[in-house]
N, CA, C and O atoms as a GROMACS GRO file, in nm:
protein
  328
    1UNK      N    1   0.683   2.185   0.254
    1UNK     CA    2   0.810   2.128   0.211
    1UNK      C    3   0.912   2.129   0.324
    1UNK      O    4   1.007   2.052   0.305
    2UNK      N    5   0.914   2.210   0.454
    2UNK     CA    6   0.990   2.209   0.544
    2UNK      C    7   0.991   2.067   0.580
    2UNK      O    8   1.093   2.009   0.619
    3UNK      N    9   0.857   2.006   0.565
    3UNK     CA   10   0.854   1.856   0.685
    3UNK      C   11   0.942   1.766   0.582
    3UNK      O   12   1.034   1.696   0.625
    4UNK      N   13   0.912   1.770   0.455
    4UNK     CA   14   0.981   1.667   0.357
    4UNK      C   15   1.135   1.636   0.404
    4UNK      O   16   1.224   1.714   0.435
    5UNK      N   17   1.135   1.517   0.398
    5UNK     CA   18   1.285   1.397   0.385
    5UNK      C   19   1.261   1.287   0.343
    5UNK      O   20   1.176   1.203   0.374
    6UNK      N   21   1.376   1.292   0.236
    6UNK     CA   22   1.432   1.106   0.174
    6UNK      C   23   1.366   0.998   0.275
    6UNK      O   24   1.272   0.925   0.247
    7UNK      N   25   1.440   1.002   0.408
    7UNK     CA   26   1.405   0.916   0.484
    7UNK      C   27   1.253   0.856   0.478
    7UNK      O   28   1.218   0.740   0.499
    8UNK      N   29   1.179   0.964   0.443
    8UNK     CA   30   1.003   0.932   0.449
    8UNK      C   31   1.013   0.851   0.331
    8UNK      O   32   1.003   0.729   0.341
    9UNK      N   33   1.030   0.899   0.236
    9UNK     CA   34   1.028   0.809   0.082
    9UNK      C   35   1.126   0.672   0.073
    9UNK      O   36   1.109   0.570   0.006
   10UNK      N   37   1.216   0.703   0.151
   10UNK     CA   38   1.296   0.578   0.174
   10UNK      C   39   1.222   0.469   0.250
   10UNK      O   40   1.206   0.358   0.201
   11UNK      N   41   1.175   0.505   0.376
   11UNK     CA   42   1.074   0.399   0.421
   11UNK      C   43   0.949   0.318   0.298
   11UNK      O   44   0.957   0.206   0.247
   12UNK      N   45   0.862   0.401   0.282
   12UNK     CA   46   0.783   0.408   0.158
   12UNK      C   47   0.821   0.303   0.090
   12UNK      O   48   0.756   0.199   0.075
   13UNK      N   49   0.938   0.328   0.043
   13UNK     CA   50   1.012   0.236  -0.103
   13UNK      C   51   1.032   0.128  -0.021
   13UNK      O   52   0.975   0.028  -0.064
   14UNK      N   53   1.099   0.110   0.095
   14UNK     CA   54   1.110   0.004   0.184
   14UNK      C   55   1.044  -0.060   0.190
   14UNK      O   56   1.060  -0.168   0.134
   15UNK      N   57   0.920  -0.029   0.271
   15UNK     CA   58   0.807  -0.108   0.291
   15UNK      C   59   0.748  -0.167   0.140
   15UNK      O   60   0.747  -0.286   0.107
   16UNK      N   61   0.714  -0.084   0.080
   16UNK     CA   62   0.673  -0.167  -0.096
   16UNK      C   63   0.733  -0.283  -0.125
   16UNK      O   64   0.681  -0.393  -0.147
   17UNK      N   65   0.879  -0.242  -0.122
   17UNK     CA   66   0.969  -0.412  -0.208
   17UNK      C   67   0.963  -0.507  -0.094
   17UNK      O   68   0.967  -0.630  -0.105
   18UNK      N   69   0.954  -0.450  -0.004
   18UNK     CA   70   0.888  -0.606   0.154
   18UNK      C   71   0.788  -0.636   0.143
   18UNK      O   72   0.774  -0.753   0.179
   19UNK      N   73   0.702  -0.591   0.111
   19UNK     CA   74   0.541  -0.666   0.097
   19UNK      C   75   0.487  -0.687  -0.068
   19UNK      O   76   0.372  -0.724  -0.094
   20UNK      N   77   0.595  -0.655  -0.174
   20UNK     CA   78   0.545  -0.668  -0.316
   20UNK      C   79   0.674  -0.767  -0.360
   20UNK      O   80   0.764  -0.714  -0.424
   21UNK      N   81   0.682  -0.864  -0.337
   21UNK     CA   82   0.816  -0.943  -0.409
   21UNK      C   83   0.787  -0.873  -0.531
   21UNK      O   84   0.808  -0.760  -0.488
   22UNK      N   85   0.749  -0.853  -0.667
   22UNK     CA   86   0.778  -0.811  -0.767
   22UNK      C   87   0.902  -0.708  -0.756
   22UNK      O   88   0.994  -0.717  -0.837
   23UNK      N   89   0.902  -0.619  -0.662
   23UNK     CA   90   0.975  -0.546  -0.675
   23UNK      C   91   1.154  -0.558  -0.605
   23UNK      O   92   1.245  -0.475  -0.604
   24UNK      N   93   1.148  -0.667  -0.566
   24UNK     CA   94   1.275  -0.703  -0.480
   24UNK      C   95   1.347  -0.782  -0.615
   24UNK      O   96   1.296  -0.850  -0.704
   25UNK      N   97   1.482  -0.742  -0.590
   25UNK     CA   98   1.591  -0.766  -0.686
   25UNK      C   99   1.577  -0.969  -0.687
   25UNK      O  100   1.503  -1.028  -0.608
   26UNK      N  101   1.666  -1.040  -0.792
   26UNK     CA  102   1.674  -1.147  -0.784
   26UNK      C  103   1.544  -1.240  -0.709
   26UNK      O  104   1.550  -1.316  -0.612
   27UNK      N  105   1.435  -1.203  -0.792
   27UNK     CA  106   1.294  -1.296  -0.730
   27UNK      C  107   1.198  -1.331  -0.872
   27UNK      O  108   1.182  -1.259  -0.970
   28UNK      N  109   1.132  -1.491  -0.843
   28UNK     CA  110   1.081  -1.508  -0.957
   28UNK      C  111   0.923  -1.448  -0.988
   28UNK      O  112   0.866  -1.497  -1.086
   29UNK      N  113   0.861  -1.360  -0.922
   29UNK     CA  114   0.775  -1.268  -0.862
   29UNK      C  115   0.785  -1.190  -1.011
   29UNK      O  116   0.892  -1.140  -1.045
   30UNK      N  117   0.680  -1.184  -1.087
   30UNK     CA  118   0.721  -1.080  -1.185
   30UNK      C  119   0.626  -1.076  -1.274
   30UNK      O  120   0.556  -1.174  -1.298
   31UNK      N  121   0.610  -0.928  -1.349
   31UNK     CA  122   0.483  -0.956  -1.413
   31UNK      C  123   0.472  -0.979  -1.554
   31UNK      O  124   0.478  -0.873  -1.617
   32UNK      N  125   0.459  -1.084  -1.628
   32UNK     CA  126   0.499  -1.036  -1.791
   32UNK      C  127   0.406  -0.895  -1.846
   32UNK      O  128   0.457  -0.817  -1.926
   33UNK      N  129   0.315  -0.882  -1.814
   33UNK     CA  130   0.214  -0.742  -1.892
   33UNK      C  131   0.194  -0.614  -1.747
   33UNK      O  132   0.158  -0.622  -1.629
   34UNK      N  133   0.234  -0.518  -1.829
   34UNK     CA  134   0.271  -0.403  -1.709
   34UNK      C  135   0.088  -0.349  -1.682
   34UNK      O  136   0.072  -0.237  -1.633
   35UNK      N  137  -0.003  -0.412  -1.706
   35UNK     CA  138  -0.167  -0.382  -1.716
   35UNK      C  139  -0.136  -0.483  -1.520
   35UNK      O  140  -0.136  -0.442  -1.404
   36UNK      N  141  -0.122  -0.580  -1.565
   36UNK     CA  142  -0.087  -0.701  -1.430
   36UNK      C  143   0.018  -0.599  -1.331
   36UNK      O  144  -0.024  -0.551  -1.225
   37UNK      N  145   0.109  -0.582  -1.363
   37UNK     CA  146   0.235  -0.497  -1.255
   37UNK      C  147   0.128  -0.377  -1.206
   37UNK      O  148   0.114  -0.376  -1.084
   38UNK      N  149   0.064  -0.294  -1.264
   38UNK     CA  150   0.015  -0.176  -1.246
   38UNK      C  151  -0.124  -0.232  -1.134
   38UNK      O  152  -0.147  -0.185  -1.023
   39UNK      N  153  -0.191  -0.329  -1.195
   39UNK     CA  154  -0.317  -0.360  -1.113
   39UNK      C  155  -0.258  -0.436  -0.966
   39UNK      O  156  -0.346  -0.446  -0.880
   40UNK      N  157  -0.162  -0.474  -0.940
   40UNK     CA  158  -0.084  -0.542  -0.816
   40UNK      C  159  -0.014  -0.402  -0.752
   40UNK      O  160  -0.028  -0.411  -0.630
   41UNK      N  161   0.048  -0.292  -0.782
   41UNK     CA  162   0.116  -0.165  -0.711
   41UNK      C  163  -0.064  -0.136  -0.663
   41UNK      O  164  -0.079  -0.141  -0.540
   42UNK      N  165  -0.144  -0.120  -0.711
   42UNK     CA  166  -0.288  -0.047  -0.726
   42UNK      C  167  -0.347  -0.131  -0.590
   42UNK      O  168  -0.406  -0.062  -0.507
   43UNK      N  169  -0.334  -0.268  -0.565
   43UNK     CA  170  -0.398  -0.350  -0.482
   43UNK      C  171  -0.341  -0.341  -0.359
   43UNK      O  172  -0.404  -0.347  -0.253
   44UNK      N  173  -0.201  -0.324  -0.371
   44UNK     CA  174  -0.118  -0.284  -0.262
   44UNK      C  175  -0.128  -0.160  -0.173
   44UNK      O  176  -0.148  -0.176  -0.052
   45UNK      N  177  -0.118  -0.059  -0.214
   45UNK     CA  178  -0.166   0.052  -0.135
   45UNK      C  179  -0.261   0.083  -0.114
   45UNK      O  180  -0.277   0.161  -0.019
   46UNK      N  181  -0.396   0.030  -0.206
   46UNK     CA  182  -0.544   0.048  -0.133
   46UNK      C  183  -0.540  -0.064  -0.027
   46UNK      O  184  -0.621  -0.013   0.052
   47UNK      N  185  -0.504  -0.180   0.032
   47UNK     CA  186  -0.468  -0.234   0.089
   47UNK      C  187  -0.390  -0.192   0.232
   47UNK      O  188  -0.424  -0.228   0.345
   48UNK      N  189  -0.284  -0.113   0.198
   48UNK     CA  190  -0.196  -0.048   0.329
   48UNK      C  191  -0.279   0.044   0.361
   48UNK      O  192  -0.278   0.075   0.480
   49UNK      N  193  -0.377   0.116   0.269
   49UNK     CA  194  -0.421   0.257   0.298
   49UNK      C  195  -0.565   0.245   0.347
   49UNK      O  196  -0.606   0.329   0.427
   50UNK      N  197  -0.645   0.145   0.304
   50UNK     CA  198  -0.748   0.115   0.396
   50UNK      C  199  -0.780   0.030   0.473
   50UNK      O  200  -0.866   0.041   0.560
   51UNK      N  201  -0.676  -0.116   0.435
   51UNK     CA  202  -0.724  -0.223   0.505
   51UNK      C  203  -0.603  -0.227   0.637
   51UNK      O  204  -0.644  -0.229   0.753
   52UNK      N  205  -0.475  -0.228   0.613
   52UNK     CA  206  -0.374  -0.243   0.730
   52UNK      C  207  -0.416  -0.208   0.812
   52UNK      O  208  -0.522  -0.148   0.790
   53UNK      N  209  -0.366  -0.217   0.979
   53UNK     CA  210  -0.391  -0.130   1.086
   53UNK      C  211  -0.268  -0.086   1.121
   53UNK      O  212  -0.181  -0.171   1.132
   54UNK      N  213  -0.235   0.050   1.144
   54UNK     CA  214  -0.064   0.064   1.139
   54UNK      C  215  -0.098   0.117   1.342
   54UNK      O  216  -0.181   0.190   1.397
   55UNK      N  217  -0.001   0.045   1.382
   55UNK     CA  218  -0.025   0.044   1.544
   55UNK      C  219   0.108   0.204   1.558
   55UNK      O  220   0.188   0.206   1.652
   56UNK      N  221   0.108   0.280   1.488
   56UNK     CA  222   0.180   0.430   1.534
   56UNK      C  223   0.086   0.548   1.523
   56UNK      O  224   0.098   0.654   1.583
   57UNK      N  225  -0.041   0.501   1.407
   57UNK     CA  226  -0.134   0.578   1.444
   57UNK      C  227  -0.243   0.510   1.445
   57UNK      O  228  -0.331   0.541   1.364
   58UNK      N  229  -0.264   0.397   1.540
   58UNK     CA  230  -0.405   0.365   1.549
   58UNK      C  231  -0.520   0.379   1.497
   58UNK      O  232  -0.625   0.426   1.544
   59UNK      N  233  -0.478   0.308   1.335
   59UNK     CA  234  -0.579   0.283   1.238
   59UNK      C  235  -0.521   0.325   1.116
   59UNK      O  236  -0.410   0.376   1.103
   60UNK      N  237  -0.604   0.298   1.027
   60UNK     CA  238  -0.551   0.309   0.906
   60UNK      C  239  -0.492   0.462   0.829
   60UNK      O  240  -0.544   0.567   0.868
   61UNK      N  241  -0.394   0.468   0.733
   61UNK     CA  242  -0.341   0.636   0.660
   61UNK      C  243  -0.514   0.703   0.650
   61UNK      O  244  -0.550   0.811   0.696
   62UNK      N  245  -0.581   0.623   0.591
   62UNK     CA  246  -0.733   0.680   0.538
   62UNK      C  247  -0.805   0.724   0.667
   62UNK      O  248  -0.899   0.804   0.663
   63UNK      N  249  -0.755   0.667   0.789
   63UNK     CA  250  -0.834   0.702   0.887
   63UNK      C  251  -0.795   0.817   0.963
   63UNK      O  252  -0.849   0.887   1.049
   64UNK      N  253  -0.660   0.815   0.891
   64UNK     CA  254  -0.593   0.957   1.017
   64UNK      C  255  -0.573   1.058   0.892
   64UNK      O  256  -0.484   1.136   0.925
   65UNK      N  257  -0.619   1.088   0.762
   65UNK     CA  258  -0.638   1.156   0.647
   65UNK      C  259  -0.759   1.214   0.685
   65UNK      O  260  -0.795   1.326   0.647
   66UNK      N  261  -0.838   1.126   0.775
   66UNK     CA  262  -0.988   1.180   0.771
   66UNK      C  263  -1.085   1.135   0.597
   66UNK      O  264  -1.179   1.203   0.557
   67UNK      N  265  -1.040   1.034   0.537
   67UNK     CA  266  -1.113   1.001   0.403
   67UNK      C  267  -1.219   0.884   0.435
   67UNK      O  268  -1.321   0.849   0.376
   68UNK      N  269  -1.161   0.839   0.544
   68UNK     CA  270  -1.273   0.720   0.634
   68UNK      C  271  -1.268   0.718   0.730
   68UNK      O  272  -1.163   0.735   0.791
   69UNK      N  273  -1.418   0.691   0.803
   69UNK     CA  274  -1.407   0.657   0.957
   69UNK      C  275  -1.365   0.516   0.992
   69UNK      O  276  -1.280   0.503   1.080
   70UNK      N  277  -1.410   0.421   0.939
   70UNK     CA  278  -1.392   0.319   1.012
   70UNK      C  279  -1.286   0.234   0.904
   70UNK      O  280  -1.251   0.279   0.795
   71UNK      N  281  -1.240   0.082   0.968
   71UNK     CA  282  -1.153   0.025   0.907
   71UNK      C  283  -1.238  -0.096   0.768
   71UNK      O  284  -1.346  -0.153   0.758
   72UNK      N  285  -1.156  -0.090   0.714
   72UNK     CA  286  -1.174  -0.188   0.542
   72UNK      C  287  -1.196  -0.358   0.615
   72UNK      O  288  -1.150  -0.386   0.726
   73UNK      N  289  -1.240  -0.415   0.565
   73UNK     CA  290  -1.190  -0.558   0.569
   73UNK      C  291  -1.129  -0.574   0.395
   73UNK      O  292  -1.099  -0.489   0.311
   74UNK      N  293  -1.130  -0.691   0.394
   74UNK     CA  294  -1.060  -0.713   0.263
   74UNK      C  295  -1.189  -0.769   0.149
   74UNK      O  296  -1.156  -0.777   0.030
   75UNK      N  297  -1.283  -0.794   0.176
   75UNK     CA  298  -1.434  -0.810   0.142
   75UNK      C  299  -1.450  -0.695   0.100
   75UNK      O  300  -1.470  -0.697  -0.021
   76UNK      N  301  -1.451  -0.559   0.157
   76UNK     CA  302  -1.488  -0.403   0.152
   76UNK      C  303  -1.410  -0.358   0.026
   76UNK      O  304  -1.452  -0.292  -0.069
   77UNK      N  305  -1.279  -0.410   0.049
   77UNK     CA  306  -1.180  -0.377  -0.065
   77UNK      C  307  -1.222  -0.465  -0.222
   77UNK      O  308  -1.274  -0.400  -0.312
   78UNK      N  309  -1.215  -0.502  -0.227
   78UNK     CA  310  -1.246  -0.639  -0.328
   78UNK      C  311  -1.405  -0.577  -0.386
   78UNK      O  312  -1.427  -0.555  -0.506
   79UNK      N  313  -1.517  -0.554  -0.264
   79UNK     CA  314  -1.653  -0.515  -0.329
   79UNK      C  315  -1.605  -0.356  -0.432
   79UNK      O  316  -1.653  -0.320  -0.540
   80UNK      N  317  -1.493  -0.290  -0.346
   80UNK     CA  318  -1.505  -0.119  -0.380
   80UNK      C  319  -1.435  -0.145  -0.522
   80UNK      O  320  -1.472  -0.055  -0.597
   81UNK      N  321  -1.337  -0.245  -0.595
   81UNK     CA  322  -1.281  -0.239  -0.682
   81UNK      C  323  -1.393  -0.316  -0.790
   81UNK      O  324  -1.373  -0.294  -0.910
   82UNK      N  325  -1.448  -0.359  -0.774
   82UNK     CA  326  -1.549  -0.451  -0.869
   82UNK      C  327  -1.672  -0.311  -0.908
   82UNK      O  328  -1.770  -0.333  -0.979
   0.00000   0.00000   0.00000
């Protein structure tokens, strides 16, 4: 808990409503059934978390977690949810 700050969660929240229009104020982005809202938050971060490449730590959260070695394509993602 020493490392914890807003700022981390503030980014977090940041980055989400930039890459999820649903969640950005005044947008027609929206889900009528929260089963749809829930399966789109769900697609999104398995997405940032295995498929992105974040260039501050050279490769993906999953890769510097140590939960995977190598990187997702979006094929990989799509097969792992089916």
């Amino acid at each position: 808990m020493a490392l914890a700050s807003t700022s981390y969660i503030e980014r977090v929240n940041g980055t989400t409503r930039q890459h999820m229009r649903r969640l950005s104020r005044l947008t027609l982005a929206f889900s009528k059934k929260l089963e749809n809202f829930e399966a789109a938050v769900a697609l999104h971060f398995a997405y940032y978390n295995f498929v992105k490449r974040h260039n501050s730590i050279r490769g993906t959260p999953a890769m510097a977690a140590g939960a995977e070695r190598s990187f997702w394509t979006v094929a990989d993602l799509v097969e792992a949810t089916a």
